[in-house]
C-alpha beads as a LAMMPS data file, in Angstrom:
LAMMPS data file: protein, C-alpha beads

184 atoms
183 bonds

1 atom types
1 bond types

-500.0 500.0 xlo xhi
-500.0 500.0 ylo yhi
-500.0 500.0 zlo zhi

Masses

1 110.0

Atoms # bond

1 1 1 -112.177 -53.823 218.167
2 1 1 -111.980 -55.980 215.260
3 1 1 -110.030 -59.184 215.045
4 1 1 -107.723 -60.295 212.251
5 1 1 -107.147 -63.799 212.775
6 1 1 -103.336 -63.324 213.154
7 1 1 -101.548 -64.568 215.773
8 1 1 -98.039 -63.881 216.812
9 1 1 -95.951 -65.398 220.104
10 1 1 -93.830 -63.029 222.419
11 1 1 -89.877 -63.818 222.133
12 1 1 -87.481 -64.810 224.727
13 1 1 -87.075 -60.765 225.073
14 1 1 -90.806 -59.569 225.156
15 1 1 -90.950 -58.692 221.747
16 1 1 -94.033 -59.329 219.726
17 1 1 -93.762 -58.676 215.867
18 1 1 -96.702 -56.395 214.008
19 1 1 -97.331 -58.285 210.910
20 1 1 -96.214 -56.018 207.600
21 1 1 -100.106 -55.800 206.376
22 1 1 -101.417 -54.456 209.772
23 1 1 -98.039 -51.658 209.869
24 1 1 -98.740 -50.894 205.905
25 1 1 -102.802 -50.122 206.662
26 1 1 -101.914 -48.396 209.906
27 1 1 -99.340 -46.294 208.679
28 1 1 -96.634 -47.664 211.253
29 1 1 -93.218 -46.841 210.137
30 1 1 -89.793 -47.874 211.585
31 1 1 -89.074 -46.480 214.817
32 1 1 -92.265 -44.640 215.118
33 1 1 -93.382 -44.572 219.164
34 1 1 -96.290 -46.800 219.459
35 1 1 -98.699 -45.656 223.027
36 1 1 -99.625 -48.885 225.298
37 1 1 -102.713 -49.166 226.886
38 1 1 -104.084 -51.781 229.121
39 1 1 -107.763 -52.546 230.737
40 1 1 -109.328 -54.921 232.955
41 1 1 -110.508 -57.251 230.790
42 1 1 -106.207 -57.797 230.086
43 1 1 -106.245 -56.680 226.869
44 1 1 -103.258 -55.019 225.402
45 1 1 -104.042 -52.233 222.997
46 1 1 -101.227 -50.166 220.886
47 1 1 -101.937 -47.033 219.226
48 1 1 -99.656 -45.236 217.159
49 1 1 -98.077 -42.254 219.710
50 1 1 -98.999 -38.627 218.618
51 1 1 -97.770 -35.669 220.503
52 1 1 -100.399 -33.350 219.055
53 1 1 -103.310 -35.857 220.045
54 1 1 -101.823 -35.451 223.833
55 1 1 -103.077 -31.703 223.385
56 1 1 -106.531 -32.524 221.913
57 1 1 -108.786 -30.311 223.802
58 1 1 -106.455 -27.703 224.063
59 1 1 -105.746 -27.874 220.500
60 1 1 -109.424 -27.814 220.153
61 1 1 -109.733 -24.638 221.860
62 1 1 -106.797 -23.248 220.086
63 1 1 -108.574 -24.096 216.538
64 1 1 -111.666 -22.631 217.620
65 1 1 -110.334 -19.326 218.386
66 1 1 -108.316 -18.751 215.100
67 1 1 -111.536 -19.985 213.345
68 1 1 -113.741 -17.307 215.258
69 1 1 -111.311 -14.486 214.894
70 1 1 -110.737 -15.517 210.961
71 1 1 -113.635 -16.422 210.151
72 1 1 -111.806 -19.496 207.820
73 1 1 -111.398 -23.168 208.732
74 1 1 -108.966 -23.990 211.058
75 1 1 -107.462 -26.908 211.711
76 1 1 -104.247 -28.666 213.533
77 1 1 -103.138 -32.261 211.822
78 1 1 -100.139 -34.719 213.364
79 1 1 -98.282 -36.123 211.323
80 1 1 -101.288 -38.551 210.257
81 1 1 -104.101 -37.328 210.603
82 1 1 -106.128 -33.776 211.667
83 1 1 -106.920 -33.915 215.042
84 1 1 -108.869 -30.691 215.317
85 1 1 -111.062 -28.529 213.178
86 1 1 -113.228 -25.481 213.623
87 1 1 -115.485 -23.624 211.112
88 1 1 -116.892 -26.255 209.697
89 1 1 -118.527 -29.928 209.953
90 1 1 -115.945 -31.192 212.365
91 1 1 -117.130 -34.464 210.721
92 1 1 -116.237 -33.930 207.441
93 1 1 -112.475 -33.029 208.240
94 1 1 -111.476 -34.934 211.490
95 1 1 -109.343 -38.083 211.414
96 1 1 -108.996 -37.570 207.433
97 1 1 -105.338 -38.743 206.832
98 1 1 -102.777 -35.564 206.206
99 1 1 -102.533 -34.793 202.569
100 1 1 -99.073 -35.179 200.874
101 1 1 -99.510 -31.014 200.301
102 1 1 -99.346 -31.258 204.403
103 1 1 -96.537 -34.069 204.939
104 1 1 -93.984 -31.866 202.954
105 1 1 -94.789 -28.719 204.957
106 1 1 -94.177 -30.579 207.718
107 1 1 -90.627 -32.489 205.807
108 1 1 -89.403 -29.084 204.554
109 1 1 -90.604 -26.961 207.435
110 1 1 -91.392 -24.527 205.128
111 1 1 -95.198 -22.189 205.606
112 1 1 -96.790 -23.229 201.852
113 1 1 -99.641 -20.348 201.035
114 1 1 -101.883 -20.919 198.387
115 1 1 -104.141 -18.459 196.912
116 1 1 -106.235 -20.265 194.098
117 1 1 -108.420 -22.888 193.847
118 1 1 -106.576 -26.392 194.063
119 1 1 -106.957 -29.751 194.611
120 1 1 -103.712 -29.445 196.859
121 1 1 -105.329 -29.463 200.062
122 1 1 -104.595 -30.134 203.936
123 1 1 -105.925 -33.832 204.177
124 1 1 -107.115 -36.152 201.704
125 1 1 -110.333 -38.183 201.591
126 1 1 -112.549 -35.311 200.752
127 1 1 -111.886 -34.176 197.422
128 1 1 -114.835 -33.084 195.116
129 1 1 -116.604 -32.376 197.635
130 1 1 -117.895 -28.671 198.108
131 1 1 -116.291 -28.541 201.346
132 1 1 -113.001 -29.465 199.715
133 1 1 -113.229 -26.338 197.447
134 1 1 -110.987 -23.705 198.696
135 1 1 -109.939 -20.972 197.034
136 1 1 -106.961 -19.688 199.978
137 1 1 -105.163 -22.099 202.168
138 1 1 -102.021 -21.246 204.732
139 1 1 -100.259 -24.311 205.958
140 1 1 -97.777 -23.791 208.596
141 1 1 -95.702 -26.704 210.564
142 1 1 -95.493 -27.041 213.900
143 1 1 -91.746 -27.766 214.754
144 1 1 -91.170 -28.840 218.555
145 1 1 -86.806 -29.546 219.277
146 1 1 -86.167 -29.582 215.447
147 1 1 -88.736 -32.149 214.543
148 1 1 -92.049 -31.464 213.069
149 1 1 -95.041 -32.715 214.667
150 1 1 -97.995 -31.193 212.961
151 1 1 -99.369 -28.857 210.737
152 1 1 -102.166 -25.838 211.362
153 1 1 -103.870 -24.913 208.450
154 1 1 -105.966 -21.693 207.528
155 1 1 -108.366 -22.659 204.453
156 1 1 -111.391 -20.693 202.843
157 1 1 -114.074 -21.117 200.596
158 1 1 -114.686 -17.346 200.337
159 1 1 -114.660 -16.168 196.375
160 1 1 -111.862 -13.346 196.282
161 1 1 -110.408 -14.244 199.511
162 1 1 -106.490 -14.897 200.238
163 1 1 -104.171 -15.427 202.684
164 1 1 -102.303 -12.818 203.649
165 1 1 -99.474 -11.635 206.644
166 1 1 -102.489 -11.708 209.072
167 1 1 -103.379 -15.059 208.712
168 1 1 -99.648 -16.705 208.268
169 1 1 -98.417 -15.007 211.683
170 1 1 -101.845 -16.089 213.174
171 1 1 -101.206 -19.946 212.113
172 1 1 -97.306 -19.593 212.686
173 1 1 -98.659 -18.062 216.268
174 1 1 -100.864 -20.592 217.011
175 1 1 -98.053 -23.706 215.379
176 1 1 -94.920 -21.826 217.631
177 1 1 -97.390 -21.962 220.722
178 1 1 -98.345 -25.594 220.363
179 1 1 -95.283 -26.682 219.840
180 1 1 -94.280 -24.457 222.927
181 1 1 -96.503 -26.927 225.267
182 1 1 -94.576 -29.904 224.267
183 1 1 -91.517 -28.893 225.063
184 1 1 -93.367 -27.767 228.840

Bonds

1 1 1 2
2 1 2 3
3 1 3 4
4 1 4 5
5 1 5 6
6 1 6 7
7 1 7 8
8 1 8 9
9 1 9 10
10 1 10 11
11 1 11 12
12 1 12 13
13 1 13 14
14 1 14 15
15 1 15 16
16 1 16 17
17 1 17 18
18 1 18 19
19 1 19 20
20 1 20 21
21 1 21 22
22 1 22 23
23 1 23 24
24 1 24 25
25 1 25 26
26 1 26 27
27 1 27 28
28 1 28 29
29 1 29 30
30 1 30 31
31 1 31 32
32 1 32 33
33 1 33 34
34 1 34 35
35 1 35 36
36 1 36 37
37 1 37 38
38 1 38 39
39 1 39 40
40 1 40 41
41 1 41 42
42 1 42 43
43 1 43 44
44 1 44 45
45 1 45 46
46 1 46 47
47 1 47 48
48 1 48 49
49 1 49 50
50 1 50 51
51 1 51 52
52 1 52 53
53 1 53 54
54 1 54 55
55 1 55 56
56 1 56 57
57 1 57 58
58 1 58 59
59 1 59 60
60 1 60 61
61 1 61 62
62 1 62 63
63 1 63 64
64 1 64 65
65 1 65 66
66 1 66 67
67 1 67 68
68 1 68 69
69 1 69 70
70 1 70 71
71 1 71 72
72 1 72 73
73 1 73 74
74 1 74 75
75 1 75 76
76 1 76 77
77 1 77 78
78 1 78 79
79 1 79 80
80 1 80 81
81 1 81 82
82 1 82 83
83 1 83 84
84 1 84 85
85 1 85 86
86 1 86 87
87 1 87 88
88 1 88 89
89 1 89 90
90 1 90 91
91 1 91 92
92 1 92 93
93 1 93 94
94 1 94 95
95 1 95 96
96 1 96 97
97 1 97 98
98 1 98 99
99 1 99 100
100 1 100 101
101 1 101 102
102 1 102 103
103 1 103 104
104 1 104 105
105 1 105 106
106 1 106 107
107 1 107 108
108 1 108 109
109 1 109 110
110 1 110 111
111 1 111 112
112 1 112 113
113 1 113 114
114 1 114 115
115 1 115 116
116 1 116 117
117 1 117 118
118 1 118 119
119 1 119 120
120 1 120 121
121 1 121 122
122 1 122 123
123 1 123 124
124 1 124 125
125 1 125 126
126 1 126 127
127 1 127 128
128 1 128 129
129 1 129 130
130 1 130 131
131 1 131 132
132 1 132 133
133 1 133 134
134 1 134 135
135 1 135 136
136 1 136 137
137 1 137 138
138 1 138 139
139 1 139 140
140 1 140 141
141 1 141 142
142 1 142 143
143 1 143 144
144 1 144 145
145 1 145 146
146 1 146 147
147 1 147 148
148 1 148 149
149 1 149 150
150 1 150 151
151 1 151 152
152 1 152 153
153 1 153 154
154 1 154 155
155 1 155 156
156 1 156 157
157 1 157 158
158 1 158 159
159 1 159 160
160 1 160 161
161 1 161 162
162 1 162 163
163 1 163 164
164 1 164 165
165 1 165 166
166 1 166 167
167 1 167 168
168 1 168 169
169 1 169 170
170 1 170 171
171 1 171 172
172 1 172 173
173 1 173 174
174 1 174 175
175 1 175 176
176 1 176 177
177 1 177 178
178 1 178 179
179 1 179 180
180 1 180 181
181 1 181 182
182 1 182 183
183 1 183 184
């Protein structure tokens, strides 16, 4: 844990204010759940809330299938970040933020297919790299009561390849049946 020196008081009604600077680096919008966590020691520790992370291993699983039976990269994002990758080096992809390409899939709740090389992909903080060079991606949202929650993504580097029915149904599949367990 790193300190930052700030220090706030708890109001007459519990409340404790999260200075602008740490919300703007963390990505903490208005109304956005926050997940409290406590340990022996009595620290206090609040982490932004992410239905998708609550289904880690099994989303884990999930992406590791659909990567085995494609034979692309597969991953699942929240609305921040991706949470779980197959196909590749996990630790070139995991915990990169969601791309803006990925944030209006999940706004418009739309399935965006892309069949060329572009510099549109699923998360950002790995462009130029060669494992950033995709010539197919399928993005589809997962929508749980209405509101999206995530993405899953199909991507390849494969010269000539494309995304086609197969893999959107697979990804809308494997988005409909995550989204499934949260509602369970």
């Amino acid at each position: 844990m790193k300190a930052t020196g700030i220090v706030r008081r708890i109001d007459d009604l519990g409340r404790v204010v999260i200075p602008k600077e740490i919300r703007r680096t963390m990505r903490i919008r208005e109304g956005e759940p926050l997940e409290i966590f406590v340990d022996r020691d009595g620290e206090v520790i609040l982490k932004k809330y992410s239905p998708i992370g609550e289904l880690g291993e099994f989303a884990q699983e999930y992406v590791d299938s659909l990567a085995e039976v494609t034979g692309n990269i597969a991953c699942v994002l929240d609305k921040d970040a991706v949470v779980a990758v197959a196909g590749s080096k996990k630790k070139k992809f995991i915990d990169k933020p969601a791309s803006n390409l990925a944030k209006t899939v999940m706004e418009n709740q739309e399935i965006k297919i892309i069949n060329e090389r572009s510099e549109e992909i699923f998360c950002d903080g790995i462009y130029g790299e060669d494992e950033a060079d995709f010539t197919a991606q399928v993005l589809v949202p997962i929508v749980s009561q209405g509101e999206s929650i995530g993405v899953v993504a199909l991507a390849s580097y494969q010269e000539g390849s494309s995304m086609g029915d197969l893999e959107i149904k697979l990804a809308d599949t494997a988005a409909g049946f995550l989204a499934k367990q949260m509602e369970d």
